[in-house]
C-alpha positions as a Markdown table, in Angstrom:
| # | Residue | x | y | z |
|---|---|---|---|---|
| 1 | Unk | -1.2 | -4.6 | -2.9 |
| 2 | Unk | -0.6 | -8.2 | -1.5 |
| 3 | Unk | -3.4 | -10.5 | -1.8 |
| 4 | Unk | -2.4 | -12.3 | 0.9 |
| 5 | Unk | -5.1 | -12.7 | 4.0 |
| 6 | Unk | -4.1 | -11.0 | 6.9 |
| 7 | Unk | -3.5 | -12.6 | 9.7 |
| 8 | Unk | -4.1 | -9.6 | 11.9 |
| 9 | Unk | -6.2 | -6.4 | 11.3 |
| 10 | Unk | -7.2 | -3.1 | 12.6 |
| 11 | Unk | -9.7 | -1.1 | 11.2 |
| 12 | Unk | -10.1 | 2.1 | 12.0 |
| 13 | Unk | -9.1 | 1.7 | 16.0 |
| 14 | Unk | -8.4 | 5.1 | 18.3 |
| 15 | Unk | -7.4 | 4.7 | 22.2 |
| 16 | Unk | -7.8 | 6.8 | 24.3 |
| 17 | Unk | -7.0 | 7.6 | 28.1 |
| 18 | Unk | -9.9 | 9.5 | 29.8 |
| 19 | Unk | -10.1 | 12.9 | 27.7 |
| 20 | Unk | -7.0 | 12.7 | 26.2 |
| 21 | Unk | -6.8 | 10.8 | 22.4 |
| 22 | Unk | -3.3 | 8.9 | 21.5 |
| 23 | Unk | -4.7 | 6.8 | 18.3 |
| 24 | Unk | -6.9 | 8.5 | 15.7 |
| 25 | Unk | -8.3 | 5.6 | 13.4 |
| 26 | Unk | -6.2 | 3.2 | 13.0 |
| 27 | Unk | -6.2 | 0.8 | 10.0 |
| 28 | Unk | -3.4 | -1.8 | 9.4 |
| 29 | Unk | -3.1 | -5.3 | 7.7 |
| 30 | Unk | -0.5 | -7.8 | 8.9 |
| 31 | Unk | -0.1 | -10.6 | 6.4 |
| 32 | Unk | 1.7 | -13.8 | 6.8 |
| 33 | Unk | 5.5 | -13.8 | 5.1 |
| 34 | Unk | 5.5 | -9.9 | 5.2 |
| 35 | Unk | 7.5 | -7.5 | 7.4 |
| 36 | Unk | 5.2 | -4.8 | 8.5 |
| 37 | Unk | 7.4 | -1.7 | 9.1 |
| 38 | Unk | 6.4 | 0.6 | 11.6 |
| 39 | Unk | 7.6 | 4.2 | 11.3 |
| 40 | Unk | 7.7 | 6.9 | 14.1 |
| 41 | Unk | 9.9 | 9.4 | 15.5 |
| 42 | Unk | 9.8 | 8.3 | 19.3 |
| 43 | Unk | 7.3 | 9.2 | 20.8 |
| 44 | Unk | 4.8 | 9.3 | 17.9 |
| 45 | Unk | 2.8 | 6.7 | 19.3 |
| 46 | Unk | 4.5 | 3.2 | 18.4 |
| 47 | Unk | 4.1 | 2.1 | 22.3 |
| 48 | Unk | 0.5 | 2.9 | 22.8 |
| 49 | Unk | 0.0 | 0.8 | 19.4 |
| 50 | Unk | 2.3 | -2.0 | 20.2 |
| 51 | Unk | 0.5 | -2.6 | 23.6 |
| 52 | Unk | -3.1 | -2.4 | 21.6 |
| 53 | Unk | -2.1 | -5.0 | 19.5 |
| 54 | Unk | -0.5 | -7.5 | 22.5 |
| 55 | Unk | -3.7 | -7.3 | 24.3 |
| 56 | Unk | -2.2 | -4.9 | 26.6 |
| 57 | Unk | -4.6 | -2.2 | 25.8 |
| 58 | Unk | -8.2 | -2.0 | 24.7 |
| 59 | Unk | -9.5 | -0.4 | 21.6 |
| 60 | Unk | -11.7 | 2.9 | 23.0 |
| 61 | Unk | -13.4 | 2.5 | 19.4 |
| 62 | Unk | -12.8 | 0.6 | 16.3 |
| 63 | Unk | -12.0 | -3.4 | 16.3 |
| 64 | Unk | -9.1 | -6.0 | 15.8 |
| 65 | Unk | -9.5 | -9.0 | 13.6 |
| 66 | Unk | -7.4 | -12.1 | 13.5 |
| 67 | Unk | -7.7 | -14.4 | 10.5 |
| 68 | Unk | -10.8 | -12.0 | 9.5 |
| 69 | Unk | -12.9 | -13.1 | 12.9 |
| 70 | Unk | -13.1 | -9.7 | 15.5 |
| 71 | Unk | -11.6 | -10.8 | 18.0 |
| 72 | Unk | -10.8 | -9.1 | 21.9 |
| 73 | Unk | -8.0 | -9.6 | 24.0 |
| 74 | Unk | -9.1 | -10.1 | 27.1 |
| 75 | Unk | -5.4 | -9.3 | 28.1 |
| 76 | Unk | -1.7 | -10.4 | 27.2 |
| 77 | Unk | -1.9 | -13.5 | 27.8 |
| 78 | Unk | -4.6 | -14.3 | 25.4 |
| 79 | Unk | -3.0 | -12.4 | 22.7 |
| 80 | Unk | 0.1 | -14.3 | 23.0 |
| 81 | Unk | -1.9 | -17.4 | 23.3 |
| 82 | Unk | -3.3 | -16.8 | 20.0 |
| 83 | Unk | 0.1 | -16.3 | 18.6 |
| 84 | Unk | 1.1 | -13.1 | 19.3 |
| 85 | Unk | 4.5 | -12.6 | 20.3 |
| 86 | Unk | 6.1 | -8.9 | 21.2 |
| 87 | Unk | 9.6 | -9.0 | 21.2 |
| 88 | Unk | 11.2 | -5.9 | 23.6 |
| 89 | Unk | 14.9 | -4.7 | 23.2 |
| 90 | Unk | 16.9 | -7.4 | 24.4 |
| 91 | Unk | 14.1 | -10.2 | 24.2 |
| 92 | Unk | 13.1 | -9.9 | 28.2 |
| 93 | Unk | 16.3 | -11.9 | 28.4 |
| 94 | Unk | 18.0 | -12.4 | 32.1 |
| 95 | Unk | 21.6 | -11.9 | 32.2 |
| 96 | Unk | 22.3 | -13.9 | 35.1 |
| 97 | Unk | 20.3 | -17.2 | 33.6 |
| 98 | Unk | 21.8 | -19.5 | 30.8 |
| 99 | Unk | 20.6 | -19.7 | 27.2 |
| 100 | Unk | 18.4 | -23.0 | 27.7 |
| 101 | Unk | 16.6 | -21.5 | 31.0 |
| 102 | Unk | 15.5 | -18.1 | 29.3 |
| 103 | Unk | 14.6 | -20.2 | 26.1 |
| 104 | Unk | 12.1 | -22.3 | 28.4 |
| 105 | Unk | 11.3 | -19.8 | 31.0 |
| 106 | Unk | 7.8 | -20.4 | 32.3 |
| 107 | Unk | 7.8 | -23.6 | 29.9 |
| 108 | Unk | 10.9 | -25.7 | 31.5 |
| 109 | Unk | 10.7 | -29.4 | 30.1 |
| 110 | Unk | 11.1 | -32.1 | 32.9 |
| 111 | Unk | 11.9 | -35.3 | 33.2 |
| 112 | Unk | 10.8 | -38.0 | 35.9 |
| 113 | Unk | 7.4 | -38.7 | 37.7 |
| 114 | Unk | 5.2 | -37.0 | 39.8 |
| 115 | Unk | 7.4 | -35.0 | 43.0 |
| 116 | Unk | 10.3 | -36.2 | 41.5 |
| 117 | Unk | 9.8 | -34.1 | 38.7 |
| 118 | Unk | 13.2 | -31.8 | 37.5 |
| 119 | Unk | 13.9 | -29.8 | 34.9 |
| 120 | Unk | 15.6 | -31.5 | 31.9 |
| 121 | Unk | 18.4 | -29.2 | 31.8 |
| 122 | Unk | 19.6 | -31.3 | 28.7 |
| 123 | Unk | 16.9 | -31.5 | 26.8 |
| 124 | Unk | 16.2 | -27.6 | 27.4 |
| 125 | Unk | 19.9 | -26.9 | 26.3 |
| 126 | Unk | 20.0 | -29.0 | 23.3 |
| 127 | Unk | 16.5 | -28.0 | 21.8 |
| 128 | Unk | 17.6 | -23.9 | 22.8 |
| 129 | Unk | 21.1 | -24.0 | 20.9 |
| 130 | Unk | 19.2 | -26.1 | 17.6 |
| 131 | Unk | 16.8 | -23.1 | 17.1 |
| 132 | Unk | 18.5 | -20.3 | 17.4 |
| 133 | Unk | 21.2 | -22.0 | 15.5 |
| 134 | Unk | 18.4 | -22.5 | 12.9 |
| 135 | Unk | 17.8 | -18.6 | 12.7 |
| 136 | Unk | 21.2 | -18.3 | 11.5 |
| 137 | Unk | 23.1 | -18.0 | 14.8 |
| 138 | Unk | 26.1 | -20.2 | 14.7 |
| 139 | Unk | 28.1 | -18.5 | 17.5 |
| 140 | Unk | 26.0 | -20.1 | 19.9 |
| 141 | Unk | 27.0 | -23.6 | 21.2 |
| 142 | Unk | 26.3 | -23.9 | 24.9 |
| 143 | Unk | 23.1 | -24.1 | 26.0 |
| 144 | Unk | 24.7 | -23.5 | 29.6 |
| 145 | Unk | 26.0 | -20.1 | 29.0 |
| 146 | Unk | 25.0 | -17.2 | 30.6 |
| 147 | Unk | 22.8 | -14.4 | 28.1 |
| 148 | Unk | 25.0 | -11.9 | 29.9 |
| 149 | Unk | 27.7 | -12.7 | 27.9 |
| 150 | Unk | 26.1 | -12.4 | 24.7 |
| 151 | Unk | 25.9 | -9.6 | 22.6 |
| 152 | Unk | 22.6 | -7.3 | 22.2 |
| 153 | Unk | 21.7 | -9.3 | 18.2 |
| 154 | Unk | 22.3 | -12.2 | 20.0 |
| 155 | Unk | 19.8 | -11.7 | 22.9 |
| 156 | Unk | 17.4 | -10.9 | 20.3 |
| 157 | Unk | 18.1 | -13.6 | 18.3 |
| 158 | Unk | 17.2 | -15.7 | 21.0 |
| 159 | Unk | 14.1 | -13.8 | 21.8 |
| 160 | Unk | 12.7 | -14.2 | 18.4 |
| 161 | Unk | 13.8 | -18.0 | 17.6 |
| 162 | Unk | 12.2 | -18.5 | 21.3 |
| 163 | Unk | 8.6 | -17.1 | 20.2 |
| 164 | Unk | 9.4 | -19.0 | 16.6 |
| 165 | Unk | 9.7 | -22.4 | 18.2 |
| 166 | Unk | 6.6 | -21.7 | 20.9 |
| 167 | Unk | 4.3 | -21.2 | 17.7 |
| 168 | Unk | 4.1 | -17.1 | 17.2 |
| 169 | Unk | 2.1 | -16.0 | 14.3 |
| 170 | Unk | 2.2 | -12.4 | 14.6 |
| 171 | Unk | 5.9 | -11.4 | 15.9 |
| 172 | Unk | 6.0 | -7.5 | 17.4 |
| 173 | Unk | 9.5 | -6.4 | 17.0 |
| 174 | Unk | 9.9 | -3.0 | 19.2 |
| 175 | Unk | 12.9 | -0.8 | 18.6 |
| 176 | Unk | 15.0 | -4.2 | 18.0 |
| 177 | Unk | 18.0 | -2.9 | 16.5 |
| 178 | Unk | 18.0 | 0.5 | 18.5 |
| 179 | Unk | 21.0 | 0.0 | 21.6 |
| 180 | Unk | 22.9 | -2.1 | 18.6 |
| 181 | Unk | 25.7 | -1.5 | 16.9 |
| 182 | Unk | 25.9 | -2.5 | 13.0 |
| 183 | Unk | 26.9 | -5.6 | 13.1 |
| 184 | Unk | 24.8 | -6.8 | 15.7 |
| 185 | Unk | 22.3 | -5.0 | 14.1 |
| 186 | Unk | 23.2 | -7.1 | 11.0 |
| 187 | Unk | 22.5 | -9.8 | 12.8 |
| 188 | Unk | 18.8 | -8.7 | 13.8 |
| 189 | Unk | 17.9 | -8.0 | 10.5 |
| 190 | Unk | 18.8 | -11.3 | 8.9 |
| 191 | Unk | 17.0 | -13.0 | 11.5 |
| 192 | Unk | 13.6 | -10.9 | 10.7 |
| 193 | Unk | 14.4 | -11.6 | 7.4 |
| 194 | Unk | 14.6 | -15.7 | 8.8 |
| 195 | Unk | 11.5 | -15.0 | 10.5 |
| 196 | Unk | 9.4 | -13.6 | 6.9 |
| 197 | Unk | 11.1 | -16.8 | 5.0 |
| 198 | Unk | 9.3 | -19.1 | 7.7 |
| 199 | Unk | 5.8 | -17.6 | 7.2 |
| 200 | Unk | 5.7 | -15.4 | 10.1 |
| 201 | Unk | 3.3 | -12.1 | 9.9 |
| 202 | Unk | 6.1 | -9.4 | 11.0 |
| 203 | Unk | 5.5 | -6.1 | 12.6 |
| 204 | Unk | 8.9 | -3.8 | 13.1 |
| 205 | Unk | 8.9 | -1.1 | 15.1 |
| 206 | Unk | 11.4 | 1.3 | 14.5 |
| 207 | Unk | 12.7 | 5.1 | 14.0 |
| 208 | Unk | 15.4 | 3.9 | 11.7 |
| 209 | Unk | 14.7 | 4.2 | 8.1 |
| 210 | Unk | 17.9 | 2.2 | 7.1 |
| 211 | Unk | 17.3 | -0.9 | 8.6 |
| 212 | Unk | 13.1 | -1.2 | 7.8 |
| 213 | Unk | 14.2 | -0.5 | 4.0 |
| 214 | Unk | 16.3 | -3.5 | 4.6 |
| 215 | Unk | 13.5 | -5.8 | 5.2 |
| 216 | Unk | 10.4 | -4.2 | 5.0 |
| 217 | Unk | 7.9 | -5.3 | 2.5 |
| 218 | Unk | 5.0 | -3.1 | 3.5 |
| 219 | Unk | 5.4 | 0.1 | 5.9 |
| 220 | Unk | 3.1 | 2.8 | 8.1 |
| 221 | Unk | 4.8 | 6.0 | 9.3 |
| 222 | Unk | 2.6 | 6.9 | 12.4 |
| 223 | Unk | 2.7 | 10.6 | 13.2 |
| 224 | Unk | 0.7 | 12.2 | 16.4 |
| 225 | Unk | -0.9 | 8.8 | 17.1 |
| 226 | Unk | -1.8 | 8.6 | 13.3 |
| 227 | Unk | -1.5 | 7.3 | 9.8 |
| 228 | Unk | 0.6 | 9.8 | 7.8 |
| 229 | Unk | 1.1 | 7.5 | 5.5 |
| 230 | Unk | 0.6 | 3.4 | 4.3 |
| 231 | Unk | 2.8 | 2.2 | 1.4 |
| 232 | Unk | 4.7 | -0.5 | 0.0 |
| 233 | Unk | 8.2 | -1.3 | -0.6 |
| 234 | Unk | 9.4 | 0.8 | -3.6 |
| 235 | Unk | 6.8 | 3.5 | -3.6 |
| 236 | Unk | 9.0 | 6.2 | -1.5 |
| 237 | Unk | 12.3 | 6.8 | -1.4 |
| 238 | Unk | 14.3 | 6.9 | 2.1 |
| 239 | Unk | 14.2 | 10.4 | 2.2 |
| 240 | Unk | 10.4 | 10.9 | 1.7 |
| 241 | Unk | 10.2 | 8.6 | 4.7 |
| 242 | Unk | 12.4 | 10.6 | 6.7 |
| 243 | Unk | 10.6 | 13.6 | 5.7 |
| 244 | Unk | 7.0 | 12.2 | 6.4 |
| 245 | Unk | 8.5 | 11.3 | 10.0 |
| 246 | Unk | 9.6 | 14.3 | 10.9 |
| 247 | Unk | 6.8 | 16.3 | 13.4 |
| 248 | Unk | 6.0 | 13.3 | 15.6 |
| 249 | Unk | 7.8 | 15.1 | 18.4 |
| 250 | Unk | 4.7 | 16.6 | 20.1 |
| 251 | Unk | 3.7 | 13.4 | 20.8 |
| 252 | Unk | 6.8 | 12.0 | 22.8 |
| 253 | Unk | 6.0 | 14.8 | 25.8 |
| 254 | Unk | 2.4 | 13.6 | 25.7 |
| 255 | Unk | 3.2 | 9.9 | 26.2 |
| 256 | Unk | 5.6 | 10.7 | 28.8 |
| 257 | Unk | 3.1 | 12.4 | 30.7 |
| 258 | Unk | 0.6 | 10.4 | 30.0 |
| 259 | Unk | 2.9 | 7.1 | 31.8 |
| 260 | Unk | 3.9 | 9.7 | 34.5 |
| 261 | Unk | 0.2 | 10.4 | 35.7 |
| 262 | Unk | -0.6 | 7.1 | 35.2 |
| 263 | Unk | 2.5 | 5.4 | 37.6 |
| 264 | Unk | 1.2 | 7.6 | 40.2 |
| 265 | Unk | -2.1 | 7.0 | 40.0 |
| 266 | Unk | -2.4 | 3.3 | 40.3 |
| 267 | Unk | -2.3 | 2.5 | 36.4 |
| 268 | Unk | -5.9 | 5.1 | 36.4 |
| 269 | Unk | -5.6 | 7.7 | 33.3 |
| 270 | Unk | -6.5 | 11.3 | 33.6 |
| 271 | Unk | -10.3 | 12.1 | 34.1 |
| 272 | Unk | -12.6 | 15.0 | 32.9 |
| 273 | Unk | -13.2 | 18.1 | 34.0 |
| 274 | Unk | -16.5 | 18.3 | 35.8 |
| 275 | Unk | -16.1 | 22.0 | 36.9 |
């Protein structure tokens, strides 16, 4: 076991939406320089997790700890203000922007004084091609191209050296190699890899038991929104892991209905039965 301090915590946390429970006691240590892999068949409740720890969603019981303080999220926002940075397939790139604008969107530098004001398309160019060059990207030069042309590890390469350079501490990688190929998926890895090398506190989300044994250093297979297991790397082969993920289907059909009843009623979960 790593002696490391963990730089985010749950102990212990369920959620639930009105009568119907999706995390049973979740415990979990993210430590600083580690790759957290988490395992799940889809469905077996990754996204409900990933959302509790991004602020999305609220703990019904149990607590979240950052740097050993408890600590609530009073939503997104906050999380990511504290340095918690989730990652989606494709990075929440836009195709039809270039390179430097998604690497500064919301956070444009500018140049001149007071309405004359402009975005330093420069500066955000040459700043945007440096880091993700950094991460081990070389095929990007031009901070003017369009993210549309790159490919899928690329976008995610730039998603994650964007969060590096904008001070994450805790980086939430969901499904990132999942729409790739393998040598874009190649790509990913080495750049969570990168990521773990700088210090970063990793958490990968993923269904594929090949690419966490590439860089996982400490993994959870989640099963029916719970811990089926907690281990670290060595302990269990690759096909113990597949065989401790297998049975988290039940869950897919309840998270699908679960987002279905919830679009339709205004974001409101399901209630109880008075009758």
């Amino acid at each position: 076991m790593s002696d490391k301090k963990p730089v985010l915590e749950l102990r212990k946390v369920d959620k639930s939406f009105g009568p119907i429970d999706v995390l049973h006691e979740i415990s979990l240590k993210v430590r600083e320089g580690e790759v957290l892999c988490l395992l799940g068949d889809n469905g077996a409740g990754k996204s409900t997790l990933i959302k509790t720890l991004a602020g999305v969603h609220k703990p019904t019981r149990g607590e979240i700890l950052m740097d050993g303080e408890p600590i609530t999220f009073s939503g997104p926002r906050e999380a990511q203000g504290r340095g918690i940075a989730t990652v989606h397939q494709f990075g929440g790139t836009y195709p039809l922007m270039s390179v430097g604008r998604n690497f500064f969107m919301g956070m444009e530098p500018t140049k001149g004084f007071g309405p004359f004001r402009v975005f330093d398309r420069e500066k955000a160019n040459r700043i945007a091609v440096e880091e993700v060059q950094k991460m081990g990207i070389t095929r990007i030069t031009d901070g003017d191209r369009l993210v549309g042309g790159l490919s899928g590890g690329e976008r995610q390469s730039l998603a994650i050296a964007r969060a590096v350079y904008f001070g994450a501490r805790v980086l939430i990688l969901d499904e990132p190699t999942a729409a790739l190929g393998v040598k874009q998926a190649t790509h990913v890895l080495r750049i969570v890899n990168e990521a773990k090398r700088r210090g970063l506190a990793v958490v990968f989300i993923t269904h594929q038991v090949m690419h966490a044994l590439a860089v996982g250093d400490h993994f959870a297979v989640l099963i029916r929104g719970a811990i089926a297991a907690d281990f670290r790397k060595g302990e269990k082969s690759r096909e113990e892991i597949t065989d401790l993920m297998a049975g988290g289907e039940d869950m897919a059909s309840l998270e699908a209905q679960l987002e279905t009843y919830m679009d339709d009623h205004e974001g409101h979960p399901p209630q109880l039965s008075t009758s």
